[in-house]
C-alpha positions in Angstrom: 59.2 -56.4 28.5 59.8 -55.3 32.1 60.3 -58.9 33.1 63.1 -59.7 30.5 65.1 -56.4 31.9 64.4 -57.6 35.1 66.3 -61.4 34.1 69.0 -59.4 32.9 68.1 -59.4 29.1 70.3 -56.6 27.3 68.4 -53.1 26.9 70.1 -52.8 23.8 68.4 -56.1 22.5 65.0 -55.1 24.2 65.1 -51.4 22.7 65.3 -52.6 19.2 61.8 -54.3 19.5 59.9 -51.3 17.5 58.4 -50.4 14.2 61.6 -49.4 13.1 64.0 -51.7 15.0 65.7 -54.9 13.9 62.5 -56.8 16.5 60.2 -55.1 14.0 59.0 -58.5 13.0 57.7 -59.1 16.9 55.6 -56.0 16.7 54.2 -57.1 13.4 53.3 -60.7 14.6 52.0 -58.9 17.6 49.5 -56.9 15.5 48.7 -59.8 13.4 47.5 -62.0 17.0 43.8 -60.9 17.9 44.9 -60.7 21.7 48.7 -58.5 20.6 50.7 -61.6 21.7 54.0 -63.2 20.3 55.0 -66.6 19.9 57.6 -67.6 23.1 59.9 -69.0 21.4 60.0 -66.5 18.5 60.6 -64.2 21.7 63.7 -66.2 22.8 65.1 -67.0 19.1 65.2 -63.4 18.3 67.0 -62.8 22.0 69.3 -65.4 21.4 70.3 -64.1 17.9 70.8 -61.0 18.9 72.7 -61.4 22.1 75.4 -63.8 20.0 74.8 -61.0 17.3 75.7 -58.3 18.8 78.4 -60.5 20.9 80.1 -60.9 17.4 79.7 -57.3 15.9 81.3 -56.3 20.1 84.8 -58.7 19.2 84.9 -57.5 15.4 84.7 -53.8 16.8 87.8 -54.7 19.1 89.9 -55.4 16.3 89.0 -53.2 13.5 88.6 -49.8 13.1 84.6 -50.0 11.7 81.8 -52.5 12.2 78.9 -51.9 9.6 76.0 -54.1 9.6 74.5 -54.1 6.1 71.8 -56.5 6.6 70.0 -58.8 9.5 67.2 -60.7 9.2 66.4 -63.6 11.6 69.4 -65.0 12.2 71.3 -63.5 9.1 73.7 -61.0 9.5 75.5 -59.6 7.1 78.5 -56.9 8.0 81.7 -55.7 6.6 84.6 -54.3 7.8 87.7 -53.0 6.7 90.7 -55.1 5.7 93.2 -53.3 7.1 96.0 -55.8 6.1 93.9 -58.8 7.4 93.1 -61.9 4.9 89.4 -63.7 5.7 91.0 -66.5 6.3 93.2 -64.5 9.3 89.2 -63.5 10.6 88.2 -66.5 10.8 91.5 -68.1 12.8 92.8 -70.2 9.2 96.2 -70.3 8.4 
């Protein structure tokens, strides 16, 4: 893990790589592999997810008043936030 802070790789993203973080399923295909190794590119799909991830959840914070993320799993997220006047069809740039 040292070497993907060094690159540059988001704390935030690296932090959540626990038991009880959203990279839970890293540590458990760690534990599974006899020598406590992941997959590389299960390593840079869950990067990639999260840094878009958490790129979206930044912008939807900027314009509403509450972000909650409900669910996430792989590359499923699942969030609401509040209406506040705003159809989905304004979120999502439809007229």
């Amino acid at each position: 893990m040292q070497g993907l802070r060094e690159s540059g790789v988001d704390p935030n993203i690296l932090d959540q790589v626990k038991q009880n973080g959203i990279g839970k399923d890293l540590i458990l295909e760690a534990n599974i592999d006899e020598n406590d190794e992941v997959r590389i590119v299960n390593l840079i799909t869950y990067i990639f997810t999260q840094k878009l991830g958490f790129g979206v959840i930044i912008r939807l914070a900027e314009i509403f008043s509450k972000v909650e993320m409900l669910e996430q799993c792989g590359d499923f997220y699942k969030l609401r936030v509040p209406t506040e006047g705003k159809s989905i069809g304004w979120l999502f740039g439809w007229l």
